[in-house]
C-alpha positions in Angstrom: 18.8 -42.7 -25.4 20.5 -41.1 -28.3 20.4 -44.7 -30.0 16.2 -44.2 -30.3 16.8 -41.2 -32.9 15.3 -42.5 -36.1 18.4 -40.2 -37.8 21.0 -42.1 -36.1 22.7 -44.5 -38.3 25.4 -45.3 -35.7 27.1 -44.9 -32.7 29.6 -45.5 -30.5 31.4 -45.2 -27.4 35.0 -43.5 -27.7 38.6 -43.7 -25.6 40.1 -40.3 -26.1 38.8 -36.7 -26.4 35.5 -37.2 -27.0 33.1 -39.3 -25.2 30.6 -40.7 -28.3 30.4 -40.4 -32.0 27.0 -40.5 -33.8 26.1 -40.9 -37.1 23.1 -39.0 -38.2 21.5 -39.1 -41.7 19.9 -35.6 -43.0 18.3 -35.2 -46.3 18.7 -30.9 -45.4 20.6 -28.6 -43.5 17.7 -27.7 -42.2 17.1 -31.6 -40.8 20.5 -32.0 -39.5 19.8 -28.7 -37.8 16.9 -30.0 -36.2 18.2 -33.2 -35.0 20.9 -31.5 -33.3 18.8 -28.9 -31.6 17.0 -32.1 -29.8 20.1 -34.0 -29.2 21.8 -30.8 -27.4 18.3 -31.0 -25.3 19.5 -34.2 -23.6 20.1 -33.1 -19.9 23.6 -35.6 -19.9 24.7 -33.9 -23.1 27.2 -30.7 -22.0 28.7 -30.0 -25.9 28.8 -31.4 -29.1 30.9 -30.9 -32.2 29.1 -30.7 -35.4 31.4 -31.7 -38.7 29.5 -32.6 -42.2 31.4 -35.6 -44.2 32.1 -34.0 -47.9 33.1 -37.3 -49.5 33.3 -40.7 -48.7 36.1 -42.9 -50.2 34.7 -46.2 -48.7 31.9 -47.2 -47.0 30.6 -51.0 -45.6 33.8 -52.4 -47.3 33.6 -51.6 -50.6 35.8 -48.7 -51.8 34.3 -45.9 -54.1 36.8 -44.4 -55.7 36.3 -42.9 -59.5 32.5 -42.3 -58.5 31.0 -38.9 -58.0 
């Protein structure tokens, strides 16, 4: 299960598009690129969509505005 990943932070079942959002964590592009490579290796996965979060403006409830 996806949920076994020691990169996963999160994730969850979706109503809509798109089955399943997961949270990795990745110090590199070079990690991130490795996690995906073994999650598109699970036979029941048929396509994922990579995006890369640039900036967070709250996170776990407490907003973080005016930080860099």
């Amino acid at each position: 299960m996806i949920t076994q990943y020691s990169n996963v932070s999160e994730a969850a079942i979706l109503y809509g598009e798109y089955d399943v959002i997961v949270v990795l964590k990745a110090s590199t592009l070079q990690q991130l690129d490795f996690i995906i490579d073994k999650i598109r290796m699970i036979p029941s996965i048929t396509f994922t969509s990579t995006v890369i979060v640039g900036k967070k403006y709250k996170e776990n409830g407490a907003i973080s505005i005016g930080k860099s």
